[in-house]
Structures are given as C-alpha cells and as structure tokens.
C-alpha positions in Angstrom: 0.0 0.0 0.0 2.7 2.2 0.9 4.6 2.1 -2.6 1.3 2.5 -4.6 1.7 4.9 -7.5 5.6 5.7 -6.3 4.3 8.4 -4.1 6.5 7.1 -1.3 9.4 6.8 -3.5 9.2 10.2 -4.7 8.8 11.5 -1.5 11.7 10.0 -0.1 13.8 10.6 -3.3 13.3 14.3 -2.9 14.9 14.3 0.3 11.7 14.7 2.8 12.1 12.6 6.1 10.7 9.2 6.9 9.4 10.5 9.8 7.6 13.2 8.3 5.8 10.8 6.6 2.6 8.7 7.2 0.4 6.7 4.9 -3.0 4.9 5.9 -5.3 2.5 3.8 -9.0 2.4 4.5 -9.9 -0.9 3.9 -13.5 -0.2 3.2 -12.7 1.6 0.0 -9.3 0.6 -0.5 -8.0 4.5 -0.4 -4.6 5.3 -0.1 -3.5 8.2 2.0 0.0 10.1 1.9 0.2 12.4 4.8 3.2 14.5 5.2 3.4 17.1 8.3 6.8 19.2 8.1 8.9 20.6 11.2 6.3 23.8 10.9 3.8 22.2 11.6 2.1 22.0 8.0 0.6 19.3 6.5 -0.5 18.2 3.1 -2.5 15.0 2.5 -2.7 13.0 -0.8 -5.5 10.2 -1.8 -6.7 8.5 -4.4 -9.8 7.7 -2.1 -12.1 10.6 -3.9 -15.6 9.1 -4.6 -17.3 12.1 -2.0 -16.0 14.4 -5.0 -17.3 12.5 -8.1 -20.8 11.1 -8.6 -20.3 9.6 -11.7 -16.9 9.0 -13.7 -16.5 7.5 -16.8 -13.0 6.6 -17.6 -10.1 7.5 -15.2 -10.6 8.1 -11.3 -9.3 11.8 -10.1 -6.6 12.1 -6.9 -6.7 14.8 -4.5 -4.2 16.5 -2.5 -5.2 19.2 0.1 -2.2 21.5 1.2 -3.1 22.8 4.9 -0.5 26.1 5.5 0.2 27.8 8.4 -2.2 30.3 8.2 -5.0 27.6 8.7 -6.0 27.8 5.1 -6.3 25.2 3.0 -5.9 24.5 -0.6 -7.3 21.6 -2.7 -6.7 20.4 -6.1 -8.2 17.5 -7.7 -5.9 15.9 -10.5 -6.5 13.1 -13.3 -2.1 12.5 -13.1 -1.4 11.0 -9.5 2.3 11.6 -11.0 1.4 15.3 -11.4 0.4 15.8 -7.6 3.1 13.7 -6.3 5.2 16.7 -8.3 3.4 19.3 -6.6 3.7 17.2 -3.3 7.5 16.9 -3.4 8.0 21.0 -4.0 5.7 21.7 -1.6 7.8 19.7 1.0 10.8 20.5 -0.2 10.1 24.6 -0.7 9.5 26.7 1.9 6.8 28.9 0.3 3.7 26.6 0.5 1.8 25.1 -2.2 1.7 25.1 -5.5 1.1 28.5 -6.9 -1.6 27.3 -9.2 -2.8 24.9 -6.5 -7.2 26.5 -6.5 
C-alpha cells in the first residue's frame, strides 16, 4: 500500500524525512493516503480515495491532494495525473513557500 503509484518513492527521493511521513489505507474503500506534516507544523494530504468528490466518472478516477499552510488555510486540487500531484507534493515539501502556486 505504501509504494502504490511511487508516491513514497518520490517523496523519499526528494529528500523529505521518513518520519515526516505517514500513509493509511482504509480498507473499506481501498484508499490510499500520503500524509506529510513538516517541522512547521504543515501538512499536506494526498489520496486516491475521492468518490465524495465525483458522482459519476467514466474513464479515469481523479486524486486529491489538500495543502493545509500555516495560516490555517487550505488548498485543494483535484488531478487526473497521480504523477502530477506527487510533483506538486514533493515542491511543496521540499520549498518553503507553501503550495503550489496554481494549486485552486
């Protein structure tokens, strides 16, 4: 579960910390969750678990990460490329300035 799609990999390859770094499987959807909380005290979550976002898909299934600064805000963005938020994932770990800039 924890090497599914190489998020862990790419995490880890990117220089972010094991220990930074949690991932949880809910069983009764079979969802995937990346959880990374930094020394600041932010934390960004990624899934794959998003059927409370889509009623009806036809074809590929979206992925979600949600970006939590230290503000309190939060920013979501909903993806069809798992390898595209694992991207935005790694910079936001490995940047200081937050999330993505084009994160909605």
């Amino acid at each position: 579960m924890a090497h599914r799609y190489g998020v862990l990999s790419a995490l880890l390859g990117a220089g972010v910390d094991a220990a930074r770094i949690q991932v949880f499987h809910d069983l009764e959807d079979d969802g995937a969750y990346w959880m990374v909380t930094l020394d600041d005290a932010r934390t960004a979550v990624l899934t794959d678990d998003t059927e409370d976002h889509v009623v009806h898909v036809e074809g590929p299934w979206p992925f979600k990460a949600v970006f939590l600064g230290l503000d309190g805000g939060a920013r979501t963005k909903i993806d069809y490329s798992i390898e595209d938020l694992t991207a935005d994932l790694v910079t936001w770990c490995t940047e200081a300035g937050g999330p993505p800039d084009d994160a909605p």
